[in-house]
Backbone atoms as SQL, in Angstrom:
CREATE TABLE atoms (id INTEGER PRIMARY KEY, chain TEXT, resi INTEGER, resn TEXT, atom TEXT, x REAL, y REAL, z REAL);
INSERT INTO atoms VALUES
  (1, 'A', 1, 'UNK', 'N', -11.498, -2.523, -35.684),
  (2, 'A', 1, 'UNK', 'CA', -11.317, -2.891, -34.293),
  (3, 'A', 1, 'UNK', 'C', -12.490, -3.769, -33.859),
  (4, 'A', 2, 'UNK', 'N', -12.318, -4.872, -33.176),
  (5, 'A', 2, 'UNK', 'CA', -13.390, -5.705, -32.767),
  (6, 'A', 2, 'UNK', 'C', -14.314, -5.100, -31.369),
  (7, 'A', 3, 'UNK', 'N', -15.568, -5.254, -31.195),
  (8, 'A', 3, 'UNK', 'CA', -16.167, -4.728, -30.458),
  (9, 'A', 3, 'UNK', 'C', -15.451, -5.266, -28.833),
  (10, 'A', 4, 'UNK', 'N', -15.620, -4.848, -27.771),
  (11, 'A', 4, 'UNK', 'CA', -15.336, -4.997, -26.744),
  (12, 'A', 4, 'UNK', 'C', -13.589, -4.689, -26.276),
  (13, 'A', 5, 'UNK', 'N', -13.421, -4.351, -27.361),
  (14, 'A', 5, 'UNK', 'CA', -11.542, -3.968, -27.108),
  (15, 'A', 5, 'UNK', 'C', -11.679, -2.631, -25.794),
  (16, 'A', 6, 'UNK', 'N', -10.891, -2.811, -24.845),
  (17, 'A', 6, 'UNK', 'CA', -10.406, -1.876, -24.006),
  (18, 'A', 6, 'UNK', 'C', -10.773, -0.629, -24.492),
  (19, 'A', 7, 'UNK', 'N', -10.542, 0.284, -25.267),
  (20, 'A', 7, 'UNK', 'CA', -11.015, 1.737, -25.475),
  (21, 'A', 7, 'UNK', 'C', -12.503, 1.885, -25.884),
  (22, 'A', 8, 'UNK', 'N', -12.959, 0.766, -26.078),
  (23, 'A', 8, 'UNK', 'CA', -14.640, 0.741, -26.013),
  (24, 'A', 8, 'UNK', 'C', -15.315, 0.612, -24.356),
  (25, 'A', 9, 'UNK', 'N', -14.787, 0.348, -23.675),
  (26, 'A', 9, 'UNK', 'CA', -14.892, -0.085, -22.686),
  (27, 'A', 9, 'UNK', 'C', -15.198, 1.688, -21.683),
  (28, 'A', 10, 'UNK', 'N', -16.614, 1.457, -21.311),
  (29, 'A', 10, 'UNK', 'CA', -16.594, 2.470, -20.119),
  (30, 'A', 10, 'UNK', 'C', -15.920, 2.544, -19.126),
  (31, 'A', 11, 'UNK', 'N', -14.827, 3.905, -18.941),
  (32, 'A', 11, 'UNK', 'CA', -13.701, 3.377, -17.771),
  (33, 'A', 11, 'UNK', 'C', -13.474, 4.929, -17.203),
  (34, 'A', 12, 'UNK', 'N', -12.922, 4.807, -16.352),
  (35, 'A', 12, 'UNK', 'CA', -12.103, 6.167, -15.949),
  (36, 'A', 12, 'UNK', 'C', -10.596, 5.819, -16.494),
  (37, 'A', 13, 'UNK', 'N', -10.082, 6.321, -16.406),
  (38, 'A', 13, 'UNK', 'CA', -8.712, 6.295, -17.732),
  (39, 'A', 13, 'UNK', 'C', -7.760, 6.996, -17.038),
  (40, 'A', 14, 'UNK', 'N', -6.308, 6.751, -16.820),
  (41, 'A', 14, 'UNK', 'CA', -5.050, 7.127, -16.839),
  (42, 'A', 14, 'UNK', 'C', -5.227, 8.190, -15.174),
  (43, 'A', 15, 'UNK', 'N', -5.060, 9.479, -15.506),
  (44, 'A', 15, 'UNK', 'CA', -5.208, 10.704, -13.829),
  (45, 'A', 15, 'UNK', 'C', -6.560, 10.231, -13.547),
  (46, 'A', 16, 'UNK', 'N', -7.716, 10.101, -14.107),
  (47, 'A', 16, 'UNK', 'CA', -8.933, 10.044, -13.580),
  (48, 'A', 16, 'UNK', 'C', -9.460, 8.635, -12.460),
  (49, 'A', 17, 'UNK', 'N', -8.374, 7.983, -13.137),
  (50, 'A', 17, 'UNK', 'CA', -8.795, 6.128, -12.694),
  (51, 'A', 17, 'UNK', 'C', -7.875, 6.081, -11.386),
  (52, 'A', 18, 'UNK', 'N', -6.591, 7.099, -11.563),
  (53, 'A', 18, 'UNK', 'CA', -5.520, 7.088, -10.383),
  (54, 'A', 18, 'UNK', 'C', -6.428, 7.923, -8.820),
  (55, 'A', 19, 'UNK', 'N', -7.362, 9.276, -9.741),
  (56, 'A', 19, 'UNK', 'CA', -7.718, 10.072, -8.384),
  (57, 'A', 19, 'UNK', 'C', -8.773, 9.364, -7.858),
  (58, 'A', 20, 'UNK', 'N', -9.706, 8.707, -8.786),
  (59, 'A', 20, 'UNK', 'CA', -10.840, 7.548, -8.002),
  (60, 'A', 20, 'UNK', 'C', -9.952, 6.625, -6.224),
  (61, 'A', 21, 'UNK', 'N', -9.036, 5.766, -7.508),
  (62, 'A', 21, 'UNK', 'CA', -8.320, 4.812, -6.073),
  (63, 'A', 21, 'UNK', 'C', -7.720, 5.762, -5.262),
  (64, 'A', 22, 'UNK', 'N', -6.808, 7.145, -5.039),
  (65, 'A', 22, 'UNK', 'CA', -6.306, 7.709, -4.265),
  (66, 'A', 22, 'UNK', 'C', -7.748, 8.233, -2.952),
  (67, 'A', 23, 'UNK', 'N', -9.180, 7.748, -3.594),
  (68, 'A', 23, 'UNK', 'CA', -10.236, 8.215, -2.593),
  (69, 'A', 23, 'UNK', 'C', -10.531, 7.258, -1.873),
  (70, 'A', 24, 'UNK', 'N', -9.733, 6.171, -2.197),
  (71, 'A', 24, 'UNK', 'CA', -10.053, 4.853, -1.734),
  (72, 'A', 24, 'UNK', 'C', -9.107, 4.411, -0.126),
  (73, 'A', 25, 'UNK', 'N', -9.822, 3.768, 0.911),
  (74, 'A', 25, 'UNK', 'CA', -8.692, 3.539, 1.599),
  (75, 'A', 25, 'UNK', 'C', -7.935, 2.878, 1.399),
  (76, 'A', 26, 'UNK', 'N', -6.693, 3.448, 1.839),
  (77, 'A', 26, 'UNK', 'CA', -5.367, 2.691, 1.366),
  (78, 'A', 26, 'UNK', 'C', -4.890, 2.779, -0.477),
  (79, 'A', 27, 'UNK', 'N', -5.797, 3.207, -0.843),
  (80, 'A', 27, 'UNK', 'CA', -5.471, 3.673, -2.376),
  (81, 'A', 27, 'UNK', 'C', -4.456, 3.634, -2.767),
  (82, 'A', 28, 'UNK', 'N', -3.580, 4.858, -2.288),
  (83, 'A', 28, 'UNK', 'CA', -2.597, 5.655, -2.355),
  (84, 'A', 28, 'UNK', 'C', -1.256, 4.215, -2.142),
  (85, 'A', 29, 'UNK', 'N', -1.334, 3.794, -1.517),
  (86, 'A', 29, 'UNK', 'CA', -0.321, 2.592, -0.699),
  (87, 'A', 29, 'UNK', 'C', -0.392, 1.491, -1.685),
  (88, 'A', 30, 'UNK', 'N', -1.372, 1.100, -2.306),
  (89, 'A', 30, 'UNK', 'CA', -1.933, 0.469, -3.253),
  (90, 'A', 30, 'UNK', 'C', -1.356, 0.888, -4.244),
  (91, 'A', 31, 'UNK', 'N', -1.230, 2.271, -4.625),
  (92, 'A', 31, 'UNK', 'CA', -0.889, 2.941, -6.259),
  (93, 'A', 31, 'UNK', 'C', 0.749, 2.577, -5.734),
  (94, 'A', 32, 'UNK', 'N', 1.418, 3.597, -4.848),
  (95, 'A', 32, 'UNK', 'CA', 3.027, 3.266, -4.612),
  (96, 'A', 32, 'UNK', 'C', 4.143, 2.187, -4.842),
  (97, 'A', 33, 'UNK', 'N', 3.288, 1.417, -3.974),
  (98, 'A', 33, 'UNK', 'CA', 3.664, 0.004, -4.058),
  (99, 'A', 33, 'UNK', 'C', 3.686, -0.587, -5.359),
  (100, 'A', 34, 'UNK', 'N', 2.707, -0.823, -6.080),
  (101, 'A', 34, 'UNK', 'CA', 2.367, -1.657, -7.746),
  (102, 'A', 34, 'UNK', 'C', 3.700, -0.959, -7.966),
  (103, 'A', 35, 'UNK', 'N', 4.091, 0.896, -8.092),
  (104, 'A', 35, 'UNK', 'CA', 4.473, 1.024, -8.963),
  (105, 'A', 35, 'UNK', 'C', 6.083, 0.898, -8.613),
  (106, 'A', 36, 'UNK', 'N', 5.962, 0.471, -7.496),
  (107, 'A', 36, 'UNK', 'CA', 7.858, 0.326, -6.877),
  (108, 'A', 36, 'UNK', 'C', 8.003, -1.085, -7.500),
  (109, 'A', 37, 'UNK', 'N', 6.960, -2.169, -7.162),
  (110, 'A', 37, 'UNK', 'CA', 7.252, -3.314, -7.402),
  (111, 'A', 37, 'UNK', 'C', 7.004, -3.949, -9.248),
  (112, 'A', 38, 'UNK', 'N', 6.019, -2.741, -9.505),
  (113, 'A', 38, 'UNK', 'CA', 6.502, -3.498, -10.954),
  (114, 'A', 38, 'UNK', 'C', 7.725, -2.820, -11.809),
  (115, 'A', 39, 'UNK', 'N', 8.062, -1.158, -11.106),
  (116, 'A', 39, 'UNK', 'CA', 9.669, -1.121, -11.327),
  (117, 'A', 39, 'UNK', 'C', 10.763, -1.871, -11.371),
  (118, 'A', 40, 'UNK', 'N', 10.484, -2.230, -10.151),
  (119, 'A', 40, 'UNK', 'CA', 11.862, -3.293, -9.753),
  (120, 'A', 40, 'UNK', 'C', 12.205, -4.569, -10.787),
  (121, 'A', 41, 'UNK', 'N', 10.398, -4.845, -11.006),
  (122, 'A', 41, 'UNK', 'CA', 10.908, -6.057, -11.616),
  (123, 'A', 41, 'UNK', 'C', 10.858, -6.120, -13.346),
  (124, 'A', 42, 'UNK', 'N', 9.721, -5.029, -13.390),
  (125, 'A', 42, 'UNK', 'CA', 9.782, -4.887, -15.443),
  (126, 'A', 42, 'UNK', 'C', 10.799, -3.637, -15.830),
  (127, 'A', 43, 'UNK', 'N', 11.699, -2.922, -14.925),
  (128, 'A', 43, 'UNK', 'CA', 12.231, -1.719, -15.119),
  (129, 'A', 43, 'UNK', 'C', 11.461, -0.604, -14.999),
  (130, 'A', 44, 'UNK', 'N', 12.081, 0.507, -15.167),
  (131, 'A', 44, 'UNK', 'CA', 11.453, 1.833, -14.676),
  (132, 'A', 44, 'UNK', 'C', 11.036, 2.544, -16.093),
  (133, 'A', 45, 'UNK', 'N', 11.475, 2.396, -16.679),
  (134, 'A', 45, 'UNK', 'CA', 10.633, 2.403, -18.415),
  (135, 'A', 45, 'UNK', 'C', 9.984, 1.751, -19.257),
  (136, 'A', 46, 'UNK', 'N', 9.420, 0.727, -18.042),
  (137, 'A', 46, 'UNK', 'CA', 8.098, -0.100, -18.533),
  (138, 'A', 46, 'UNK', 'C', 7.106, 0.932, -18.452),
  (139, 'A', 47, 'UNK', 'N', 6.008, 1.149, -19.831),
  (140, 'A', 47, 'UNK', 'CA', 5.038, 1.484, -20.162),
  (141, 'A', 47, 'UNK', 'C', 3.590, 0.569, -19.102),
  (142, 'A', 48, 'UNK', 'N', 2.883, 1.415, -18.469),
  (143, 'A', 48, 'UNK', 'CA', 2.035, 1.020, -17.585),
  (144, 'A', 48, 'UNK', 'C', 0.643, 2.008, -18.210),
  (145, 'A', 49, 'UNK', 'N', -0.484, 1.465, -17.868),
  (146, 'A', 49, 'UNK', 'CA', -1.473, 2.593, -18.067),
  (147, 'A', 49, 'UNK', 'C', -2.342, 1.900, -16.654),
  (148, 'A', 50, 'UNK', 'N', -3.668, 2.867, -16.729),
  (149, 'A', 50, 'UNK', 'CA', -4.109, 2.577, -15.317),
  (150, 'A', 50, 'UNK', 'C', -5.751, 3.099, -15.791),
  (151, 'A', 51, 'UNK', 'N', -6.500, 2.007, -15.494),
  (152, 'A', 51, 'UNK', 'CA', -8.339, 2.347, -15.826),
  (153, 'A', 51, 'UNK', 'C', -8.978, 1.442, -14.609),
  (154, 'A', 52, 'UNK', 'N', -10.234, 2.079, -14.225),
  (155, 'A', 52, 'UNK', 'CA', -11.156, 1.831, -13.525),
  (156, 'A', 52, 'UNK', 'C', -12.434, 1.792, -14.503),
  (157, 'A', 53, 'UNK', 'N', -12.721, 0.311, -14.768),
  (158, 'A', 53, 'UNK', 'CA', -14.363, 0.248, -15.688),
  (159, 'A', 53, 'UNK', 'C', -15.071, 0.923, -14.878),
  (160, 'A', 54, 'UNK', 'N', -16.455, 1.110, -15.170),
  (161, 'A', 54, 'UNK', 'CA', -17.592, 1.681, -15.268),
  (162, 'A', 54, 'UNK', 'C', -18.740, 0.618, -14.990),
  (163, 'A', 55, 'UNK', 'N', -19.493, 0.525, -14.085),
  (164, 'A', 55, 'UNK', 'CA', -20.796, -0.381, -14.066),
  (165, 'A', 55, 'UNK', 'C', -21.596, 0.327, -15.183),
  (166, 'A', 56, 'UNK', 'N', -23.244, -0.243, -15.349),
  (167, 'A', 56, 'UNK', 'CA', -24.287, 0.387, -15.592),
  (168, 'A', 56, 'UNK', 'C', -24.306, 1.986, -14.818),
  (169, 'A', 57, 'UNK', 'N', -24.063, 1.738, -13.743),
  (170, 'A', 57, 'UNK', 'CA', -24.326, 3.524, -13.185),
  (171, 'A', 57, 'UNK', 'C', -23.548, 4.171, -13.290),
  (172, 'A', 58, 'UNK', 'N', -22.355, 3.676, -13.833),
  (173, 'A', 58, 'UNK', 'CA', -21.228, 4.908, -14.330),
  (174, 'A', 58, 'UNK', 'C', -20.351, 5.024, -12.836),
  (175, 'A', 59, 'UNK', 'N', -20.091, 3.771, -12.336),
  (176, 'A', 59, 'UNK', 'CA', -19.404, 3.856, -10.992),
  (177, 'A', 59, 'UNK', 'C', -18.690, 2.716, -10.951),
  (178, 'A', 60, 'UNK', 'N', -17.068, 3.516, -10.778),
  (179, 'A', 60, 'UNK', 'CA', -15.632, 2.537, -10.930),
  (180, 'A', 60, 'UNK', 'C', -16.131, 1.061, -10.482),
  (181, 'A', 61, 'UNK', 'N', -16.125, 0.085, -10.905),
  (182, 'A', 61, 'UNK', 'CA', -15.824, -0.945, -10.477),
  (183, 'A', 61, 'UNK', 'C', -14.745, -2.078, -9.685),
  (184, 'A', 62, 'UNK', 'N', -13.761, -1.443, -10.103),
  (185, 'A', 62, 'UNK', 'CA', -12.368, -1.685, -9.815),
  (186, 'A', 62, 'UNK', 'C', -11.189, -0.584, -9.895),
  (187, 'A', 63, 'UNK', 'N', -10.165, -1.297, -9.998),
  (188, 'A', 63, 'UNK', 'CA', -8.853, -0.606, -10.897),
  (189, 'A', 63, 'UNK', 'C', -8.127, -1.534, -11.337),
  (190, 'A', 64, 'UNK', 'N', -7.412, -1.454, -12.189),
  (191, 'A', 64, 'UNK', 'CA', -6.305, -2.609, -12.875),
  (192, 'A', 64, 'UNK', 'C', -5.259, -1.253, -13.605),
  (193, 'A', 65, 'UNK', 'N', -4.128, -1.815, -13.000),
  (194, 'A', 65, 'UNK', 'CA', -3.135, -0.837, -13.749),
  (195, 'A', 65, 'UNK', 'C', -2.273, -1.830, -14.548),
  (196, 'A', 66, 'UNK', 'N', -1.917, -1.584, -15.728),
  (197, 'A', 66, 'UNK', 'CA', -1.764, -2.246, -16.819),
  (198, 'A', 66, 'UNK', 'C', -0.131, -2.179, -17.237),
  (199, 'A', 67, 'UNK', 'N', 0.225, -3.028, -17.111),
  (200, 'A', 67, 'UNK', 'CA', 1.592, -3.321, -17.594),
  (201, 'A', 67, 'UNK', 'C', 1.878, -3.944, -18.752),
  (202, 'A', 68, 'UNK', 'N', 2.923, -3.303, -19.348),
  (203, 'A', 68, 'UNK', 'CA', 2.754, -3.477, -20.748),
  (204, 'A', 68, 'UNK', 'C', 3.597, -4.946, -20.973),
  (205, 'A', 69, 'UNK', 'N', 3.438, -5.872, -21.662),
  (206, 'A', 69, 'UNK', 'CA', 3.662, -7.639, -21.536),
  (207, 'A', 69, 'UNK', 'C', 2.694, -8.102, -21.886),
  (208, 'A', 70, 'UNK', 'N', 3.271, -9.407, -22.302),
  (209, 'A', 70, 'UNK', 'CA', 2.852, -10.303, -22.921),
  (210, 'A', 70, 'UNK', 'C', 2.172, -11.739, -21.736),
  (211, 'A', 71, 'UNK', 'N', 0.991, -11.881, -22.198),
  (212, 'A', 71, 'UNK', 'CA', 0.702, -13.240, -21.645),
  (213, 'A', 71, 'UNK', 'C', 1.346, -14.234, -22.067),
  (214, 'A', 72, 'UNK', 'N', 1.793, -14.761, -23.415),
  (215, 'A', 72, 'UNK', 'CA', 2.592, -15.549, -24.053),
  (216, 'A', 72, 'UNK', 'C', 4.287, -15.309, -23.590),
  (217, 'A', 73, 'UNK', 'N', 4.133, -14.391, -22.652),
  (218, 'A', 73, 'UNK', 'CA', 5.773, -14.188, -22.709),
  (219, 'A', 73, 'UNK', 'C', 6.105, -15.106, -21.242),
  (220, 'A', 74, 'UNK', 'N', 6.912, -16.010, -20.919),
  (221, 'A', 74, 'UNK', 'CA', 7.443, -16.820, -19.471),
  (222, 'A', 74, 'UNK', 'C', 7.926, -15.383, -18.656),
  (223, 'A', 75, 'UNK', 'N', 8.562, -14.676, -19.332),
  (224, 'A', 75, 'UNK', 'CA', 9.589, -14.157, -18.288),
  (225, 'A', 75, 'UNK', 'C', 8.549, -12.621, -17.645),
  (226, 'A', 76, 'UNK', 'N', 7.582, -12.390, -18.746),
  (227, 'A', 76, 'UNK', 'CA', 6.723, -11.216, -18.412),
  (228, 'A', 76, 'UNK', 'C', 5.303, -11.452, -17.138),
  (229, 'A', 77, 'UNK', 'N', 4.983, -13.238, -17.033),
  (230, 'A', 77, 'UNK', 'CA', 4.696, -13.914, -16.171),
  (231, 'A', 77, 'UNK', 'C', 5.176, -13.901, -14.727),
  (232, 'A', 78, 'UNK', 'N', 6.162, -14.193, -14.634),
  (233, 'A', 78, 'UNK', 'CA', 7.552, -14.766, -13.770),
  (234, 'A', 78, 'UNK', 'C', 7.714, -12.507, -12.876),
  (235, 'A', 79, 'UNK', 'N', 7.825, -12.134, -13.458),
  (236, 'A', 79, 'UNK', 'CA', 8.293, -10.882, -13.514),
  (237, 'A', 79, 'UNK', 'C', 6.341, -10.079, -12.488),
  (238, 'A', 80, 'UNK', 'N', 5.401, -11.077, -13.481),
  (239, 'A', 80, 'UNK', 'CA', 4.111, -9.972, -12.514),
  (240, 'A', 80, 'UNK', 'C', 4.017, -10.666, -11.300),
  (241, 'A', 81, 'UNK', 'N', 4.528, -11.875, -11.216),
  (242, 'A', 81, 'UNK', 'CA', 4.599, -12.539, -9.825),
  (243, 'A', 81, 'UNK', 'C', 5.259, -11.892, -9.073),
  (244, 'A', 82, 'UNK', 'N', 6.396, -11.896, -9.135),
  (245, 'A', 82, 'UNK', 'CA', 7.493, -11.160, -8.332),
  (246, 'A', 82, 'UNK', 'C', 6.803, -9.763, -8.035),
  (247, 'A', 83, 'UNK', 'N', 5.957, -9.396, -8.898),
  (248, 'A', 83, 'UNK', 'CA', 5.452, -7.867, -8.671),
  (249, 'A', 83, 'UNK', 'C', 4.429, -7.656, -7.784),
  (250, 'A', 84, 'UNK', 'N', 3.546, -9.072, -7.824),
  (251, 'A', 84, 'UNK', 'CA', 2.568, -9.079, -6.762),
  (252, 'A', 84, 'UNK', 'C', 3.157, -9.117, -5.176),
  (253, 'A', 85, 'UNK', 'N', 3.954, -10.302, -5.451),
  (254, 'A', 85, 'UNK', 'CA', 4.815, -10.462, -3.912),
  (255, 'A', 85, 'UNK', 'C', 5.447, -8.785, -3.280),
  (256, 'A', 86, 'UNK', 'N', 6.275, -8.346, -4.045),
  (257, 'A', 86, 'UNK', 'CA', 6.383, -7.182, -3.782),
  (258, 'A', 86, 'UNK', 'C', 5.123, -6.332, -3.160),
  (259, 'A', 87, 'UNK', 'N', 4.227, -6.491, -3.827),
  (260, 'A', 87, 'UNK', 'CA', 2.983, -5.709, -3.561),
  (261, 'A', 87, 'UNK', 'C', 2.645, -5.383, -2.138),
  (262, 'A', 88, 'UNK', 'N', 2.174, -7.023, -1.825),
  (263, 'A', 88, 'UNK', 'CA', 1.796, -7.624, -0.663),
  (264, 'A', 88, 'UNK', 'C', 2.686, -7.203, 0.525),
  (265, 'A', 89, 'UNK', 'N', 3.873, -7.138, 0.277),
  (266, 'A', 89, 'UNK', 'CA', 4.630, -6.326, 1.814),
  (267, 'A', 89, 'UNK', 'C', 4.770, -5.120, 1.461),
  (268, 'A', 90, 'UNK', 'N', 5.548, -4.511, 2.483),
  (269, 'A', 90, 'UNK', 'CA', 5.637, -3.295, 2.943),
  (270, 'A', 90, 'UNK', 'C', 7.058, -2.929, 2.437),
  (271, 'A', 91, 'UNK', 'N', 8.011, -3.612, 2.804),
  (272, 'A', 91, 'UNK', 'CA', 9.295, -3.552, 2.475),
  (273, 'A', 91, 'UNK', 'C', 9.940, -5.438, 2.535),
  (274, 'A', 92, 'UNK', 'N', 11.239, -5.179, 2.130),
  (275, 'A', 92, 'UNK', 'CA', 12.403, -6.903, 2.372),
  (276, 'A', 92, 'UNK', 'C', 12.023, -6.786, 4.023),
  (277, 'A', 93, 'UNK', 'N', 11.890, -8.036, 3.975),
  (278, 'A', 93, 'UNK', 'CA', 11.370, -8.800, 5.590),
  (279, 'A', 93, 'UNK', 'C', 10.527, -8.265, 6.475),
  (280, 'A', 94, 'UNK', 'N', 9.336, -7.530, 5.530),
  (281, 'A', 94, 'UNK', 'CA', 8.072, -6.980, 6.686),
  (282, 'A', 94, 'UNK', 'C', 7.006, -8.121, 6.191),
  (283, 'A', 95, 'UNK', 'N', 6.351, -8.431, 7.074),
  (284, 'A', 95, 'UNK', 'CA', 4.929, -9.737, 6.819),
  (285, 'A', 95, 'UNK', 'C', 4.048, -8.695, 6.599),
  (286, 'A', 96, 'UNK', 'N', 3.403, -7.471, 7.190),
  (287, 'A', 96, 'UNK', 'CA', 2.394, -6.673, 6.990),
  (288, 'A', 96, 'UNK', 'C', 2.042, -6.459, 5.391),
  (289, 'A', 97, 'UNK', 'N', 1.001, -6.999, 5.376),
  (290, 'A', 97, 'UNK', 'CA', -0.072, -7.035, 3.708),
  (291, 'A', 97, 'UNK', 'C', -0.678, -5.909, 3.616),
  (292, 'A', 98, 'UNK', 'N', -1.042, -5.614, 2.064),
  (293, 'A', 98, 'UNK', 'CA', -2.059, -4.170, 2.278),
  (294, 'A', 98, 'UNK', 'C', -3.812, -5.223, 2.425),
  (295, 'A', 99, 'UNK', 'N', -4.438, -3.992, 2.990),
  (296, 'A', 99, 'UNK', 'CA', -5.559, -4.509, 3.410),
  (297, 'A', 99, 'UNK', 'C', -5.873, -5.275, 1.877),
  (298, 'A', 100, 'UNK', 'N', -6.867, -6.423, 1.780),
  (299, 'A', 100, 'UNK', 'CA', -7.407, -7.307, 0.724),
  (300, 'A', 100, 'UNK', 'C', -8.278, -6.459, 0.048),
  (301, 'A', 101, 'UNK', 'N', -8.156, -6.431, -1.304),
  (302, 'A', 101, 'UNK', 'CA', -8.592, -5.940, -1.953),
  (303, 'A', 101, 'UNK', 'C', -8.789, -6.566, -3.217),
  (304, 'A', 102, 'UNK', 'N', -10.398, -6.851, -3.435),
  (305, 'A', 102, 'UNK', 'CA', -10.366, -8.306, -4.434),
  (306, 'A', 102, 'UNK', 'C', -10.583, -7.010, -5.696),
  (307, 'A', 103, 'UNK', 'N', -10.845, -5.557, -5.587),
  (308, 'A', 103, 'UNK', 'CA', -10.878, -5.037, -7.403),
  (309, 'A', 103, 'UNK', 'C', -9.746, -4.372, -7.612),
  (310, 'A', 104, 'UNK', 'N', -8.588, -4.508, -6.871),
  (311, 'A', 104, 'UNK', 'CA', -7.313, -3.690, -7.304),
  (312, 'A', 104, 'UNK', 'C', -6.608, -4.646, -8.014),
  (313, 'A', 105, 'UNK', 'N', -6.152, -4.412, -9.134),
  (314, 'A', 105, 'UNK', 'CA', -5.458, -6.012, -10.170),
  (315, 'A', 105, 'UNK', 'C', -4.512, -5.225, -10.514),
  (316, 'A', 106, 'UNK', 'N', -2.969, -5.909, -10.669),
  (317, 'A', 106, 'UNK', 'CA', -2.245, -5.534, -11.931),
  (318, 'A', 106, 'UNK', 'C', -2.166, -6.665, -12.902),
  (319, 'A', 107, 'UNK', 'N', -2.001, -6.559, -14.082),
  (320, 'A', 107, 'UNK', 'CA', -2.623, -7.314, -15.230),
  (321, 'A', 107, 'UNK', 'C', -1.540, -6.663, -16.524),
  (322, 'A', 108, 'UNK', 'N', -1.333, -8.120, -16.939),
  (323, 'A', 108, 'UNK', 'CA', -0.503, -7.673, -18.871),
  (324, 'A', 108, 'UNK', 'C', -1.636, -7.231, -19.639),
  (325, 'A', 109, 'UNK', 'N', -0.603, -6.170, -19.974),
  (326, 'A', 109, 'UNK', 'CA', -1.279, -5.569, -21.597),
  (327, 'A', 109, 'UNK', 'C', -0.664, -5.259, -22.790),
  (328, 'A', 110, 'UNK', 'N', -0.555, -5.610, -23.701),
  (329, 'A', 110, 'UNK', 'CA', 0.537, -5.798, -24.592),
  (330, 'A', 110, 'UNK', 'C', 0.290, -4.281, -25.219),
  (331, 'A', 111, 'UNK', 'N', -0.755, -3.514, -25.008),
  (332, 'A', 111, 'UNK', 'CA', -1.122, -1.885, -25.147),
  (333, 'A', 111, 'UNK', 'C', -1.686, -1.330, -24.449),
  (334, 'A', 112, 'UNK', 'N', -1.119, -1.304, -23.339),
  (335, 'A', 112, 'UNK', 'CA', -1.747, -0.297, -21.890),
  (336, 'A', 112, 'UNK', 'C', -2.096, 0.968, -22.581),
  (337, 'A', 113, 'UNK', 'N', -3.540, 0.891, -21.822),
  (338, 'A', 113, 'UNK', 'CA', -4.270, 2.817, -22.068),
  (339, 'A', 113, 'UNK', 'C', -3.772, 3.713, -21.928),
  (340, 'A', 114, 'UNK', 'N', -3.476, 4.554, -22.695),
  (341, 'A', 114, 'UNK', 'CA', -3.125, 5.958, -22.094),
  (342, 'A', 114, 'UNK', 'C', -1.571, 5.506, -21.545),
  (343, 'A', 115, 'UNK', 'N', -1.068, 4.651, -22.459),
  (344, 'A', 115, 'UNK', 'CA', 0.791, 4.026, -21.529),
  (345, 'A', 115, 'UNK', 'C', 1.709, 5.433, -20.956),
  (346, 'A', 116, 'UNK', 'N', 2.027, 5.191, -20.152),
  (347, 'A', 116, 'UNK', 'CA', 3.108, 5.895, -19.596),
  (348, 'A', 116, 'UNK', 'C', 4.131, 5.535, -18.983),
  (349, 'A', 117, 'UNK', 'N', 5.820, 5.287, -19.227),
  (350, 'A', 117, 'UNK', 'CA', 6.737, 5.015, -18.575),
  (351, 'A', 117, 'UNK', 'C', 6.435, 5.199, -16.948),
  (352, 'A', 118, 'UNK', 'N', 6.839, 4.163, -16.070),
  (353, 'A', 118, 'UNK', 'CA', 6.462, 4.168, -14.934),
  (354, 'A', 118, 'UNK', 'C', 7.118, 5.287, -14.219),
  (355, 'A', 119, 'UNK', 'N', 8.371, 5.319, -14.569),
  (356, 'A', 119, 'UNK', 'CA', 9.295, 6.586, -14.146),
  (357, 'A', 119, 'UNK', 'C', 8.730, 8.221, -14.080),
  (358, 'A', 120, 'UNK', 'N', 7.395, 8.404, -14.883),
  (359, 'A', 120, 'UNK', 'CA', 6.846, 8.869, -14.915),
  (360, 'A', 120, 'UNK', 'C', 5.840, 8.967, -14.738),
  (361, 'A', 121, 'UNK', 'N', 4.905, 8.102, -13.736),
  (362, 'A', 121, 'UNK', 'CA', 3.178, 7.763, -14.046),
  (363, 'A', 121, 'UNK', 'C', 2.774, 8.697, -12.610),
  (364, 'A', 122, 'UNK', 'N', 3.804, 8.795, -11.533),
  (365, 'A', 122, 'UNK', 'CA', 3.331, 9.879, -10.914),
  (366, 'A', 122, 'UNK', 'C', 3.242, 11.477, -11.541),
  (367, 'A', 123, 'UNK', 'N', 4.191, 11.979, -12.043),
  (368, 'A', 123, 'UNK', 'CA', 3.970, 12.767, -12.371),
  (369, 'A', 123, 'UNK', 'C', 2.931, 13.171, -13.107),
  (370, 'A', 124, 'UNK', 'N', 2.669, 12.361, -14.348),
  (371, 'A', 124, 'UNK', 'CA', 1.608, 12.377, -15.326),
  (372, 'A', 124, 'UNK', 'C', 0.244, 12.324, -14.538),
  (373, 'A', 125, 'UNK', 'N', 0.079, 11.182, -13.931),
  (374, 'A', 125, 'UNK', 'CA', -1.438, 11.060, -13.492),
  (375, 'A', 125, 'UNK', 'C', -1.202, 12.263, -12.099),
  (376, 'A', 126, 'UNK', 'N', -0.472, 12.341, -11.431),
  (377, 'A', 126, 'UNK', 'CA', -0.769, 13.095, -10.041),
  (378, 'A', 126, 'UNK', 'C', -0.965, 15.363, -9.559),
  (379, 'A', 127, 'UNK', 'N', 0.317, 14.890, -11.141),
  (380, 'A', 127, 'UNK', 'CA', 0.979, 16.453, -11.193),
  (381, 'A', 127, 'UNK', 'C', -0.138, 17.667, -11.699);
């Protein structure tokens, strides 16, 4: 394995990286949403995982929840767009955005951490 690969990486990982952002404001609205909107658009048995790196002091930096896709793929592209837009409202024809949040990312991973069918990522990380 080459150095710097994702599981080398200081992170909070999968329930741990989910209960960090649920302390976060708006967290929670943040977690829902990604996971309605990247349902909708990668299916509900898209494999997702979910990590918060680690600074030097051992304090989340972000979150990025990880959808499993290809950067090389058009349609897995096309598909995180649509997922962001989703994001950004509330529901079909509300303008209200979630507050800006420049370390919450969703991002391809062709081997999300700790993957879990989305159909399931509440249960797993929350239950």
């Amino acid at each position: 394995m080459e150095a710097n690969q994702p599981e080398d990486i200081s992170a909070l990982r999968g329930r741990q990286a989910v209960k960090w952002l649920f302390g976060r404001k708006d967290g929670g609205s943040f977690f829902d949403r990604a996971l309605l909107g990247v349902g909708e658009t990668f299916g509900f048995e898209r494999n997702i995982g979910a990590i918060a790196p680690l600074n030097l002091r051992s304090e989340p930096t972000g979150f990025f929840l990880q959808v499993e896709g290809s950067t090389q793929d058009d349609a897995d592209w096309s598909r995180l767009v649509i997922a962001h837009e989703l994001l950004i409202r509330h529901g079909p024809g509300r303008a209200r955005a979630l507050p800006r949040y420049d370390d919450l990312h969703l991002v391809l991973d062709p081997r999300p951490i700790g993957a879990v069918p989305i159909v399931s990522a509440q249960e797993s990380w929350l239950g």
